[in-house]
N, C-alpha and C positions, 0 to 999 in steps of 0.2 A: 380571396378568402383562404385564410388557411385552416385545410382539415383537421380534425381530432385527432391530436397525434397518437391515438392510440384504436385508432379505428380499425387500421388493416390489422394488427398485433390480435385483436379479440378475432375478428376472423379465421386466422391462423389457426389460434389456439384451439378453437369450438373444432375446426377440421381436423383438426393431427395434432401430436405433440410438439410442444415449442422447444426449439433446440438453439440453443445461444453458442457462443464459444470465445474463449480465449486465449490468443496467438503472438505472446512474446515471441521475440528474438534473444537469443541468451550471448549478447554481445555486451551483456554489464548487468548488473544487480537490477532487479528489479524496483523502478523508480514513482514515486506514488502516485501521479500521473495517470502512468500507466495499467496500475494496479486497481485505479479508481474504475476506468471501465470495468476491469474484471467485476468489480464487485457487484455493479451496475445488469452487467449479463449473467453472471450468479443468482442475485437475488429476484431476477425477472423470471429466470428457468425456475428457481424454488418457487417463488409464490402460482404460477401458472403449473406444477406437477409436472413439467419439461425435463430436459436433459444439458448439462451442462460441461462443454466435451472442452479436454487443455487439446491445445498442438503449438509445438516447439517447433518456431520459424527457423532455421539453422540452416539454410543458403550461405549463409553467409563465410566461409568457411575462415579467411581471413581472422576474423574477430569472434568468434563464436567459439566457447568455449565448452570442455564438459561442468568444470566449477561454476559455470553460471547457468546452465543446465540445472545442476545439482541444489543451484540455489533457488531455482525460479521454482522447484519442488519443496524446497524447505520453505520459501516463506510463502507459498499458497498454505502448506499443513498448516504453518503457524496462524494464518489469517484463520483459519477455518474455510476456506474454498474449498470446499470437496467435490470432484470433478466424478460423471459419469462414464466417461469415454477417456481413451487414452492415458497418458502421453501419448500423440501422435509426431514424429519427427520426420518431419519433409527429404531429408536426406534419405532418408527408408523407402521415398516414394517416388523417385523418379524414374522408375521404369514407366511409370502411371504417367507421368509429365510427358514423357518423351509419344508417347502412343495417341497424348490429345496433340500434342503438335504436329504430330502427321496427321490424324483426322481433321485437324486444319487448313493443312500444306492440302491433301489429296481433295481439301472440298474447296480450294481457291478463295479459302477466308485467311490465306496468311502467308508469305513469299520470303523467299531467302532474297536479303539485300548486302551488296558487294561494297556500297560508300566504306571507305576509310574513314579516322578518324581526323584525319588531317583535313578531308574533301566535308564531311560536316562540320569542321571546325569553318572550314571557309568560306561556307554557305551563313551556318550562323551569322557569321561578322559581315557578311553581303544584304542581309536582311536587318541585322541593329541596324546597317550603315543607311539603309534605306528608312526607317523608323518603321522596320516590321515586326511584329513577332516574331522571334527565332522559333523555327519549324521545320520538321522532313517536310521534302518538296516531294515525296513519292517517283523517284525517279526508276526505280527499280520493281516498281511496281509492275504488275506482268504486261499489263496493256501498253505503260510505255517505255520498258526493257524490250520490247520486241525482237530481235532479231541480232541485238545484243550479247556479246561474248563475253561472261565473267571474266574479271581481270585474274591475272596466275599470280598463285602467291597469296592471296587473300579469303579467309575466312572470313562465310556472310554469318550476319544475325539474323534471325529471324523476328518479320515484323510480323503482326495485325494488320490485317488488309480492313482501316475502322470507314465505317459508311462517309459518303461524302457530304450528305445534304439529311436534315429534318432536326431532331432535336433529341439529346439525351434527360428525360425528366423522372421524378421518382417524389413521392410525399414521403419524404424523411421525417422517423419518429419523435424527431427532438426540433427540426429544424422548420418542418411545414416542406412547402413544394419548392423543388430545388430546379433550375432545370439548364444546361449547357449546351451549344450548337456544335453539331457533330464538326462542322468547318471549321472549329477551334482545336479539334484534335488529333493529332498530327499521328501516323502509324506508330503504335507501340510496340517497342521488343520485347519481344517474349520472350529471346533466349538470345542468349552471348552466343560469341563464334564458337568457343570451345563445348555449344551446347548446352550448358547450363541455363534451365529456366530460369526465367524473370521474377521478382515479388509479382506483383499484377495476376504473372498468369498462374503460378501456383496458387494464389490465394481462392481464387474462383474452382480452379479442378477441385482443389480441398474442400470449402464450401459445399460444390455441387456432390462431391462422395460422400460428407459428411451431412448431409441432408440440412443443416445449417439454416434456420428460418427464420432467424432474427440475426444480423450481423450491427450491433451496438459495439462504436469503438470511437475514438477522439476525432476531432472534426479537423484535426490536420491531414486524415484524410476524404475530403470531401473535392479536392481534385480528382486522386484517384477512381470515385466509386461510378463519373462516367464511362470511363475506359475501363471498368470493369462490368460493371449493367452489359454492355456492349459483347463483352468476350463472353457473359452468361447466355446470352442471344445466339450468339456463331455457337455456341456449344449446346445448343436444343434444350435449357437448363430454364428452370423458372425461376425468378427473382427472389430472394429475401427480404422481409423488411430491413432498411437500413435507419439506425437513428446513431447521429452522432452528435457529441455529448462533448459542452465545453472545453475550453484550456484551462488547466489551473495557473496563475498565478499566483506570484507573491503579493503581500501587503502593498507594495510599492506600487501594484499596477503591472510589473515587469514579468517575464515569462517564468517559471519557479526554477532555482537554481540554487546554488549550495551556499550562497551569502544569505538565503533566508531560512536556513537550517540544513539536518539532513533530508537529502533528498533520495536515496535507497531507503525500501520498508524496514529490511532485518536493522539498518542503523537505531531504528523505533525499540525495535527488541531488547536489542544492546542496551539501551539507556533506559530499560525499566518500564516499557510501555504498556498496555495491555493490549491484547489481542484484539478483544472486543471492544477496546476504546480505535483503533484506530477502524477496524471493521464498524462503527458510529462514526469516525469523525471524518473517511472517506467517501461512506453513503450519504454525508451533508455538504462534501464541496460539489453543489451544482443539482442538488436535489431536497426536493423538503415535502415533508409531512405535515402541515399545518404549520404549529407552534416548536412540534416536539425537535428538543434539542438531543436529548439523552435517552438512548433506548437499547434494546437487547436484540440479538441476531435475530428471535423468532419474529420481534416486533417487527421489524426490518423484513421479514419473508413477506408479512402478512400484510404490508403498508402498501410495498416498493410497487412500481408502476411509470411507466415511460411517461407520462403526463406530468408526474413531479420534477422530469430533469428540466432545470433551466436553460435558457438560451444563450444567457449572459455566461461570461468567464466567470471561472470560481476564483475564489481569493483561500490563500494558505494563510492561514493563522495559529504562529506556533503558542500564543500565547490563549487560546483558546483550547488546541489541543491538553495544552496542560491543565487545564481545568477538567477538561472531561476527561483526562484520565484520573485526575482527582475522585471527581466522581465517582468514577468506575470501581476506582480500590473501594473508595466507603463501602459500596453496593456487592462488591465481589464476597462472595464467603471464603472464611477463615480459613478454613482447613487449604483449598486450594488456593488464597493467597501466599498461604506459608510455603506449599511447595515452589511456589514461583519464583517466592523471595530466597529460598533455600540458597540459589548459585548465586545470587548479587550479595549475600553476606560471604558467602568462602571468596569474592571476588576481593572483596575487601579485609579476609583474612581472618573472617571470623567462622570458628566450627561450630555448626548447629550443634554436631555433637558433644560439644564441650561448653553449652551453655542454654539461654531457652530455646523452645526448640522454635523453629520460625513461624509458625501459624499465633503463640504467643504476641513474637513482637508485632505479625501483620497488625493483631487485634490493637497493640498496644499506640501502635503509630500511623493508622490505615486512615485516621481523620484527620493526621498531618503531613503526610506525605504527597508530592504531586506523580512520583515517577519511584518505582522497584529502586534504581539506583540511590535512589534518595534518602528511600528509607532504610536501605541498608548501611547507608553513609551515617545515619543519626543513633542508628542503633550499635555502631559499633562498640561505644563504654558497655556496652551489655554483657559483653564479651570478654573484654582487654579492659583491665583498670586505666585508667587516665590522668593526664597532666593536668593539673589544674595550673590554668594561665595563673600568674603574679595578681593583675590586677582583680581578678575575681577571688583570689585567695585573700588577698590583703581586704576584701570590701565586705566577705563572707566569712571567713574561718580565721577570723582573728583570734584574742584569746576569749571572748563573750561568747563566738561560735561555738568554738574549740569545747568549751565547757558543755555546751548545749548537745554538744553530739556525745559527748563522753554522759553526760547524766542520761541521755534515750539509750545508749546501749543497752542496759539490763533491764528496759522496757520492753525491746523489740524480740529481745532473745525470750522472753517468756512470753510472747502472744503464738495464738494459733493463726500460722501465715498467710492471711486470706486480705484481700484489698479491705475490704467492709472492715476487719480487724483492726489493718494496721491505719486504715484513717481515723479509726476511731481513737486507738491511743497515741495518736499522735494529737488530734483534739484536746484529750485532756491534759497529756503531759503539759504542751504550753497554760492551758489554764492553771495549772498547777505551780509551777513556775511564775502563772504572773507577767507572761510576754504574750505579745500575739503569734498567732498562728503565724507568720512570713518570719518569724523569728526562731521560727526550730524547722521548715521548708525549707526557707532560701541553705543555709548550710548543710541542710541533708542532700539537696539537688546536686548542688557544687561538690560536695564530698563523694556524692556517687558518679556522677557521668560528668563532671567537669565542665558542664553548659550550667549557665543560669537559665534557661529555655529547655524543658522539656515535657511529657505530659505531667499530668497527674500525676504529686511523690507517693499517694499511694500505690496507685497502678503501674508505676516505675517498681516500687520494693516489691512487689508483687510476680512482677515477671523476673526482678534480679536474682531471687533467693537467698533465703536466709542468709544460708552461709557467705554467699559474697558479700551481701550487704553485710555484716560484720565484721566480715575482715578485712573490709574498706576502710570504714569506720576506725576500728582499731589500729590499723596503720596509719591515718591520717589525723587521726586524735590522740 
């Protein structure tokens, strides 16, 4: 039977504060994936009054960068992750590393091994050839290194001396009871020749300093978390709750990757995103609140709950995404739309300062735009007069148009500039006239923004301004 996945978690919580955390490696942009646990250990520390600590994994030194450092802190701001503790960077803390590895080495939980890489390469291919598992055979292990003379020349690793017999088990908060026989797991390195700790073992010393009581992260590593349980054991440390939390896939079924869109967050940014659309639309790959598709950060504190993540893979849906960020613009206020959209118009070359100002056009295009980029792309005739394509000119602004925009000039020049105004005498002028309304629109649309597709010509002349609306007008009439 599997327990309440959220049994031990309320335990925790009732005794001490719940403390989660989140521990990129800054070896490339942060990839949504990724980011999606964060959210996942964010919002479980907000809703339970917890603490929610960054640590920057940076072992790595090869690929590890400070721009991706630099970025894993910019698009936590952007998300809205606001972290309690840290940045903590693992490179800062290996005095601390090196001092449990001798508290290991001195308590006979952990032995310098002299195998080359040549002599476990040989073993391995001894054991496929056998139809074994490839495994250390523990030969350097102290009981049977005995009397044994390190070879000259060779720098050991230091392994884990892991139990031989009984069972590694744990009721993971996502997954139910998990459980692996110690005889499957062969001694782990802790530390390279040249001394550098292992992932594995830093992750646990960090853990156990960081008081860490919930350890929520992707179920790629659910290998790891026995040979980890195990080093929190050798090290007099009590366990964490562990819940790990689907893969995301693509539509196809297939692992997420860059044929099913961007796969880095800030990519999201870039292309108009909102913050709190993708902060919604990562807390629903692999997680749900009943029905609700569409909600707000607090909603999201107040919901969130390890009981809602699924077991199953999440599925990426870029065309879902875009919808909910549709939403979000609707929903998002004005004022802080405009600033947002302020830099996707100068991207495309339009100054706010030299035309409406952006919270305007948010209002004006916020119910038809799916993405920032979007709407700054449709609102650029706001800006910059426009070409009108041949075949809309020829179908719109012939000489029946032409007339019709030249007789509304000295209509619009005498109203007081307000949408309600100028829909109104645009109403009557065509009654007046004797054509229908589509017959003094369609060539005022075309005449202004050069689309046959825009919103409302009222709410269009409204945000354009007088003055350029006329002097559109007049040049092209």
């Amino acid at each position: 039977m599997t327990p309440d996945k959220d049994a031990t978690a309320v335990n925790i919580a009732t005794d001490g504060t719940v403390r989660t955390r989140f521990a990129p490696s800054p070896t490339g942009h942060l990839h949504l994936g990724n980011v999606r646990t964060a959210v996942f250990a964010w919002a479980y520390a907000r809703r339970l009054g917890g603490k929610f600590i960054l640590r920057i994994e940076d072992t790595d030194l090869a690929r590890s960068t400070d721009e991706y450092k630099q970025g894993i802190l910019r698009d936590m701001a952007w998300l809205g992750l606001d972290y309690d503790e840290g940045p903590f960077y693992q490179m800062e803390r290996m005095p601390r590393y090196r001092a449990a590895l001798q508290q290991l080495l001195d308590q006979g939980k952990a032995y310098r091994c002299y195998m080359s890489s040549a002599e476990l390469d040989a073993l391995r291919a001894e054991q496929l050839a056998r139809g074994e598992k490839p495994r250390y055979d523990g030969r350097w292990r102290p009981e049977q290194a005995a009397g044994r003379t390190p070879p000259a020349g060779v720098d050991p690793v230091i392994r884990f001396r892991n139990p031989d017999a009984g069972i590694v088990a744990w009721d993971d908060a996502v997954k139910g009871r998990i459980e692996f026989a110690n005889a499957e797991l062969d001694d782990l390195v802790l530390a390279r020749p040249d001394g550098t700790p292992m992932y594995n073992f830093c992750v646990v010393v960090d853990d156990i300093d960081m008081r860490i009581t919930h350890v929520i992260r992707g179920d790629d590593h659910v290998n790891n978390t026995p040979r980890q349980i195990n080093l929190f054991r050798a090290l007099g440390a009590a366990l964490p709750v562990f819940g790990h939390t689907p893969t995301v896939l693509g539509t196809d079924g297939e692992k997420l990757s860059k044929r099913h869109g961007a796969v880095s967050l800030y990519q999201y940014a870039e292309d108009g995103y909102l913050p709190e659309t993708m902060l919604n639309f990562l807390a629903r790959l692999g997680w749900a609140h009943g029905d609700a598709e569409v909600f707000t950060r607090a909603e999201l504190i107040a919901w969130f709950d390890l009981k809602g993540i699924s077991e199953s893979a999440a599925r990426f849906n870029g065309e879902k995404l875009a919808w909910l960020n549709a939403e979000h613009i609707k929903r998002a206020d004005e004022g802080r739309l405009g600033e947002l959209l302020a830099p996707f118009l100068r991207a495309t070359g339009c100054d706010p300062n030299e035309g409406p100002a952006p919270s305007q056009v948010a209002a004006l295009y916020r119910e038809r735009a799916a993405t920032l980029a979007e709407m700054a792309e449709s609102a650029h005739y706001l800006y910059h007069a426009p070409e009108v394509p041949e075949p809309l000119r020829a179908q719109h602004l012939s000489a029946a148009g032409l007339r019709v925009l030249q007789a509304l000039q000295p209509r619009l020049a005498a109203i007081d500039w307000r949408k309600e105004a100028i829909g109104a005498v645009l109403k009557a002028f065509a009654a007046e006239q004797g054509i229908k309304l589509p017959q003094v629109m369609m060539p005022l649309r075309v005449a202004l923004s050069g689309s046959a597709s825009t919103p409302a010509v009222d709410a269009v002349l409204a945000v354009l301004g007088r003055e350029r609306t006329l002097e559109r007008l007049a040049a092209i009439a």
